[in-house]
N, C-alpha and C positions, 0 to 999 in steps of 0.2 A: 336481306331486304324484307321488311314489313309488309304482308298483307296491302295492297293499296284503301281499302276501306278500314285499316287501322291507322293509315295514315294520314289518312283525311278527316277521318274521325276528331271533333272537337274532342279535345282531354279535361271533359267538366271533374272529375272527379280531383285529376291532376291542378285545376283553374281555383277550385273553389277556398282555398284556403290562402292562396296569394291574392284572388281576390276580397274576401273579408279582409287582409291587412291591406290591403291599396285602399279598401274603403273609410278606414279607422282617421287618418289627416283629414281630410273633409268634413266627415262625420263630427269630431269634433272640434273641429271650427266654427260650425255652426249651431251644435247645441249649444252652446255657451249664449247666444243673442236672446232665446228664449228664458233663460235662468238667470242671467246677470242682476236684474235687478232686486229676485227672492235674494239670492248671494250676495250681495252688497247690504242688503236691508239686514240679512243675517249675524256679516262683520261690522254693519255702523260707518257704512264709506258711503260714497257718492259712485254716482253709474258713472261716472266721469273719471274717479282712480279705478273703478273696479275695470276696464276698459284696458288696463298695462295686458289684462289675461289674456284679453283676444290678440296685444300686439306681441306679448310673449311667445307665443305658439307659432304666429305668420313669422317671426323674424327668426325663431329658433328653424324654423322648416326653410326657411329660406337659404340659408345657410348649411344646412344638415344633409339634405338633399343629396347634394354631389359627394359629399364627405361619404356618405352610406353607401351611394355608389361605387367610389373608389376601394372602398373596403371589400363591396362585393366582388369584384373584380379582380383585387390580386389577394384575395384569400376566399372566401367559399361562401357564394351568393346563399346557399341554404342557410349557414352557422349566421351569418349577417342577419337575415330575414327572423329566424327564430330568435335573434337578439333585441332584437327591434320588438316583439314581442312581450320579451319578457321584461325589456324597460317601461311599456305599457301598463303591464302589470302593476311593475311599483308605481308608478306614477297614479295609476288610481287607487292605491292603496293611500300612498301620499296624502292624495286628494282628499276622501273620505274622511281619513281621521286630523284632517288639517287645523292643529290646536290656534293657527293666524294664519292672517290673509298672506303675509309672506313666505309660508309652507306652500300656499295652492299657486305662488307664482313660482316657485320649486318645480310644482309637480305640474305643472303645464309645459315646464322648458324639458323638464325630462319625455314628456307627453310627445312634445314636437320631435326629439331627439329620437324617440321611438317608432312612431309612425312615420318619418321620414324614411326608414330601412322599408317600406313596405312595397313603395312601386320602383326605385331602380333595381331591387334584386330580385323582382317579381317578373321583372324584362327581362334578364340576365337567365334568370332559371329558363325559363316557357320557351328564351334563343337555344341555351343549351338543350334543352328536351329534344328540338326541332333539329337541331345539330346534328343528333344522333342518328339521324337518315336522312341526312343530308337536300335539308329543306327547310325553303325562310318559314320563319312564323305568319301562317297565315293571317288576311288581314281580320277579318273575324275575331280570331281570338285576341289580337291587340284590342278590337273595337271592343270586347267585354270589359278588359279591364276599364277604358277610357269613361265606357257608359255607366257601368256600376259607379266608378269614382263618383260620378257628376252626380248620378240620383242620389249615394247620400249626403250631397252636399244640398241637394234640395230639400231633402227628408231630414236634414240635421235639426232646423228650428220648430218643427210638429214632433219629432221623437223627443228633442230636448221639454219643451213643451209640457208632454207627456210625463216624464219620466219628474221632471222637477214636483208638476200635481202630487204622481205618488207616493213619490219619497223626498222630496225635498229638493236642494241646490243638490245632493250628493248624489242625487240618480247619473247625474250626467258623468259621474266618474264611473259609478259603482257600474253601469252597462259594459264598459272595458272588459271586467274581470271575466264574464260568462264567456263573451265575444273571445276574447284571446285563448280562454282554454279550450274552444270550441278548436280553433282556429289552429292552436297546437297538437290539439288529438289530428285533426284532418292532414297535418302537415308532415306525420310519422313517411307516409307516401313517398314524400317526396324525396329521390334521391341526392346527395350530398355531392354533385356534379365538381371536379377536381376545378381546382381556379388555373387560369391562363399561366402557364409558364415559359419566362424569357428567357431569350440565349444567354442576353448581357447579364453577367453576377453584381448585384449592386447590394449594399448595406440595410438593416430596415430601417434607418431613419430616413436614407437616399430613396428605397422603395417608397416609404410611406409619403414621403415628400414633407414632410411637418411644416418645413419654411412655406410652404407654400399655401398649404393650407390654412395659415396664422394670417398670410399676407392677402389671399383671397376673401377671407373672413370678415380683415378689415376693412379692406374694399369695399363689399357686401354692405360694412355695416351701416358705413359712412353714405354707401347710395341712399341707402335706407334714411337715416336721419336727415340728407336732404331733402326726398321727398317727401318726409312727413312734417318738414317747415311749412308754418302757414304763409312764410313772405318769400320770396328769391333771396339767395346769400351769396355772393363772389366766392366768400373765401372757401366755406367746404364744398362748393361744386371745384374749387381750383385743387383742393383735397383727394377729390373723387377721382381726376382727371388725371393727379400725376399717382395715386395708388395704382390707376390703372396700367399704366404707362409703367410701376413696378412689374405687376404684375405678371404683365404681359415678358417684362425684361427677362424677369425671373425662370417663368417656365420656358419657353422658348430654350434656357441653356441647361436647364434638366436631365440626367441620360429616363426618369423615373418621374413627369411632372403628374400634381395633381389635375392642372388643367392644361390638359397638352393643345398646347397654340400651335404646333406643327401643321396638327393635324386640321385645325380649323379654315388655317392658312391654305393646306396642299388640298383641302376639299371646303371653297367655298359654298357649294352648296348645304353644307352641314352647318356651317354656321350663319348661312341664312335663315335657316331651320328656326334656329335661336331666336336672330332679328324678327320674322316672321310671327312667333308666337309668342312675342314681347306686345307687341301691334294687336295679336288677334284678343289677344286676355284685356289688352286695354279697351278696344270697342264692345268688347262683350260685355266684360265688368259695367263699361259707363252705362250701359244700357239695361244692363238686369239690376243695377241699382238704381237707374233715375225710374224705371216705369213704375217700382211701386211709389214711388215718393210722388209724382205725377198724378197717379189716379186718389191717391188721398190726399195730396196737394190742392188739386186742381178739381176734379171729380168730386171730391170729397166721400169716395167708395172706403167703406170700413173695411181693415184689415183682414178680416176671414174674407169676404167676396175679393178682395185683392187677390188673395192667394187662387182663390176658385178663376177669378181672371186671366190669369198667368198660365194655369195648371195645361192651358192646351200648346205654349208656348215649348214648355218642358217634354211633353210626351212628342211632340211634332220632333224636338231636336235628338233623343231617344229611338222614335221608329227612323228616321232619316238616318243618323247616324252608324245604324245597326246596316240597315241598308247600305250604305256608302261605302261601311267596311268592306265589304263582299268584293268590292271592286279594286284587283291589285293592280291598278294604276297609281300609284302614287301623286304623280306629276298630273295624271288628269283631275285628280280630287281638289289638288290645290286649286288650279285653275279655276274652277267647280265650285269652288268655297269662297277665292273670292269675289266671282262675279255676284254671287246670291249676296255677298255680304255686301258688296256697294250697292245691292238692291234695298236691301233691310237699313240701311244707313240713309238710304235716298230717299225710305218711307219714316223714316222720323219725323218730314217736315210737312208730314198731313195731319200730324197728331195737335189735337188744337182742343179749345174747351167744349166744342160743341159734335165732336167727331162722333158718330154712331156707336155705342161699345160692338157691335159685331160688326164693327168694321176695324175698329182698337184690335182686339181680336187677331181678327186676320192678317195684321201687321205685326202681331205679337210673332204668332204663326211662321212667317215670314222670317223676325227675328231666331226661331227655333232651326229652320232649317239652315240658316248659318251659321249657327252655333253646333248643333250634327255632325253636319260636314267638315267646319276647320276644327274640331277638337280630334275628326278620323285622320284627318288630311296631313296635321305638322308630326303626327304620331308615327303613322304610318313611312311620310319620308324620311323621319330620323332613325329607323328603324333599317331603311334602305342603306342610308350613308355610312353610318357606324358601325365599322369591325366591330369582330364578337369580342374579339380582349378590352374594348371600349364603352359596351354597352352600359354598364351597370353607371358609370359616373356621368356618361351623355345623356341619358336618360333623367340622372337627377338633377343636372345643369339643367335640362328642358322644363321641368318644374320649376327651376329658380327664375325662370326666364317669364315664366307664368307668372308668380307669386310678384316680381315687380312689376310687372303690366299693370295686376290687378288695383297694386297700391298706387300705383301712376294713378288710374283709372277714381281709383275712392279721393285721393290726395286734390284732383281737380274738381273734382265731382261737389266736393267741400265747398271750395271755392267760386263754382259755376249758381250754386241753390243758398250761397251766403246770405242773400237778402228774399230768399225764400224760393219757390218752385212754383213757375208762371211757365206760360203757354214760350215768351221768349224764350226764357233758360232754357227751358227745353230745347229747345230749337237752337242753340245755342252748342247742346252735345251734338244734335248730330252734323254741325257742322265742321265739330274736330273730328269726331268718328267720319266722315266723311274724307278728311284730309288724310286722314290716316288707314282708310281701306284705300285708298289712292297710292301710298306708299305700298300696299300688299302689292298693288295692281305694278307698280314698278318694279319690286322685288319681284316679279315671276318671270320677267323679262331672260336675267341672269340663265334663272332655273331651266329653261326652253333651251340651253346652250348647254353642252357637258363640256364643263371646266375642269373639272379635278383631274390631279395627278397623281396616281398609282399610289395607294396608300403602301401597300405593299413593299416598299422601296424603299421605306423609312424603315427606322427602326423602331418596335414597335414592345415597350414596356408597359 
């Protein structure tokens, strides 16, 4: 048994190099908004094709997510992690010397493919670490990785920015290269943790689940190009609906699934988890996207004071969230997160053309500590729910769960500001985000009742 003050000891040294890769997906998703238009003016396109690169990435990660998890899980969250890495590498190498615009949409799908390994095996490691003395991952050190993610997604279009001034569109690859060898020297540390081994002897095409991951994929993809239609379609939401209904057919008889519906089934709680932060990405997304279009909309506030606007919005959901961690209530946080969030959704409807900016502000503010909170909140309980032989691919399903919300979120958000961004439209979001923190508020109901039946008692590949 460990020292108690080694045990409780946060493990920054052990933290810092799975967190620089959890940060690299975000990171550049975002520099890309800054650069697009240098990078387009560069190749002779319109902001309009050059636009595939931001969808290339979200839908590559969308999809890649669980897939890296899975891998982390029945072979070796480190070798995963360090691979994830070094597609990074190529991928901005790619980038850099991209002789056409159809190399850098190469090197973005490789990009997402990459950075994808960084936060399910980042979970998977920091469980196993904790494993080793038999003790969950404090909430804390999940809240690092959760909060670092977020700020460089804030800091993605001021570094992109940045880095485009100095060197061109190619900065926003070429940062990659330093970041990953960085990231690789700190990750020597880290020990090569043995992967989960089952009773049951299966095949690796049976282990790997291939079928399944081909038929999830498609699923995936199909959701996706529904929501990114600009009108309602019957036919591929009837597409969508019976993939899933494969899907679902499929793993369910797996001895080896990629997405095990047993377990989501025999622990509803966990797959509220999902539903939950399907919901929370969508009212966050609507709203960290309508308020800048809003205040240059409506305000007519120029873009750098936008940001200066906001800026107390970010740090509010940062120190709150850091905070929130600390507290291993799981089930209290949700609760917690989402009463603030039907508050922050019920102060959308004071926002008007003539509102105070420090009173804008304060409602931002408002918005920050619900955003804190449920980003500690759905993390923290899917951490509670999911055995250790599960983490690595629950974890990146919880990303994927994020990554649609969002598009949900931008898909409508299109539509809501079509004929432009007024005091209604506005008001207009938060009466679906309204509708929809209503739904959180339903879904905790479940959660206040333990349902689940003994994961234990299944069998467990």
């Amino acid at each position: 048994m460990e020292p108690k003050s080694q045990e409780t000891k946060t493990p920054y040294r052990f933290m810092l190099p799975l967190v620089l890769g959890t940060m690299m997906n975000p990171l550049n998703s975002t520099m890309l908004a800054t650069a697009l238009i240098t990078l387009c003016n560069s190749f002779k396109i319109s902001v309009g094709s050059g636009a595939v690169l931001i969808v290339s990435l979200y839908v590559t990660s969308t999809i890649a997510q669980p897939l890296m998890g899975r891998l982390a899980d029945i072979y070796s969250a480190k070798k995963i992690n360090t691979a994830g890495f070094i597609l990074v590498l190529i991928a901005a190498l790619i980038g850099m010397f991209a002789p056409s615009f159809g190399w850098l949409i190469v090197s973005r799908i490789i990009l997402g493919l990459g950075t994808s390994a960084a936060y399910p095996s980042a979970i998977a490691l920091l469980n196993k670490k904790y494993a080793e003395i038999n003790k969950p991952v404090p909430g804390n050190v999940l809240g690092i990785v959760a909060i670092t993610s977020q700020v460089s997604g804030v800091l993605g279009p001021t570094l992109g920015g940045l880095l485009t001034e100095a060197f061109g569109w190619q900065g926003i690859f070429f940062i990659n290269i330093p970041w990953v060898i960085v990231a690789l020297y700190l990750s020597r540390a880290i020990p090569d943790y043995p992967a989960f081994k089952s009773n049951t002897k299966v095949s690796l095409f049976k282990k790997l689940d291939i079928p399944g991951i081909l038929i999830f994929s498609l699923f995936l993809l199909s959701l996706l190009y529904v929501l990114l239609q600009p009108v309602f379609l019957w036919y591929p939401v009837a597409a969508v609906v019976l993939l899933l209904i494969f899907v679902i057919w499929w793993e369910w008889k797996q001895e080896s699934p990629f997405i095990d519906i047993k377990l989501l089934y025999y622990q509803p709680a966990l797959f509220l988890v999902y539903v939950r932060t399907l919901a929370t990405n969508y009212i966050l997304y609507m709203i960290l996207f309508a308020l800048p279009q809003w205040l240059e909309g409506v305000r007519h506030v120029m873009p750098a004071k936008t940001g200066i606007t906001l800026l107390p919005m970010t740090g509010m959901a940062i120190l709150v969230g850091y905070g929130v961690s600390k507290i291993e209530k799981p089930v209290f946080q949700n609760v917690l997160g989402v009463a603030v969030m039907l508050v922050a959704c019920l102060s959308l409807f004071l926002v008007n053309a003539s509102i105070p900016l420090l009173f804008f502000v304060l409602i931002t503010m408002v918005i920050g500590v619900a955003d804190g909170i449920n980003m500690i909140a759905n993390q923290a309980l899917l951490n509670r729910e999911v055995p250790m032989s599960k983490k690595g691919v629950s974890f990146g399903l919880y990303r994927t769960a994020g990554y649609i919300g969002a598009i949900l979120s931008g898909t409508q958000l299109k539509k809501l500001f079509h004929f432009g961004v007024t005091d209604q439209s506005f008001h207009r979001i938060g009466f679906y985000t309204l509708i929809a923190a209503l739904v959180l508020l339903v879904l905790l109901v479940p959660l206040l009742f333990k349902v689940n039946k003994p994961y234990s008692k299944l069998v467990v590949t």
